[in-house]
C-alpha positions, 0 to 999 in steps of 0.5 A: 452445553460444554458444563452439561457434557461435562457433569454428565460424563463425570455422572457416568464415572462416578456411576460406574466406579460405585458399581465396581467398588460394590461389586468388589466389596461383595466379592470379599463377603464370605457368603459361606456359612463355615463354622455355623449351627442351623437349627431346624423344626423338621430333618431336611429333604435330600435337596434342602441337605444338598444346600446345606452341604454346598453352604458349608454348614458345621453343625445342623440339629433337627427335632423331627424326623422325616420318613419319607424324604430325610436326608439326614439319618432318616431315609439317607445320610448325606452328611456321611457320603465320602464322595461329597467335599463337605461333611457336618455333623447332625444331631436329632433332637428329642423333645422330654415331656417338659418341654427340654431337649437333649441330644439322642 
């Protein structure tokens, strides 16, 4: 019984000192997406832009517009409010008949 205490309670250690070293490990993971690009179909709505910007995105392309709700450059421009602690750049994209794209 005293060999069962024993595994058992070294169960518990080793169970918990593996959640510790996790939860650590997931500390130093940067879980920012400083410095990164997001290519996008459709511009975003103004809580998906919100994301972006508390995701600390660089640089966000999109190649529709959004008229009713776009947050970046159709309806709003949330990437150039002064009063957010983030901004990126946007470029909307246009599709030329071949099928390219460019900056516009």
């Amino acid at each position: 019984m005293v060999a069962i205490d024993l595994l058992a309670a070294d169960s518990v250690y080793l169970r918990e000192n593996l959640i510790e070293n996790f939860i650590e490990k997931q500390e130093k993971k940067a879980y920012l997406l400083n410095g990164c690009s997001i290519y996008l179909t459709h511009e975003p709505c103004i809580m998906c832009a919100m994301a972006l910007l508390h995701s600390r995105v660089s640089t966000v392309y999109y190649l529709n517009h959004n008229v009713h709700a776009g947050a970046l450059g159709s309806k709003y421009k949330l990437h150039t409010l002064k009063k957010t602690n983030h901004r990126f750049t946007v470029y909307h994209l246009e599709q030329i008949n071949n099928g390219d794209t460019v900056n516009s």
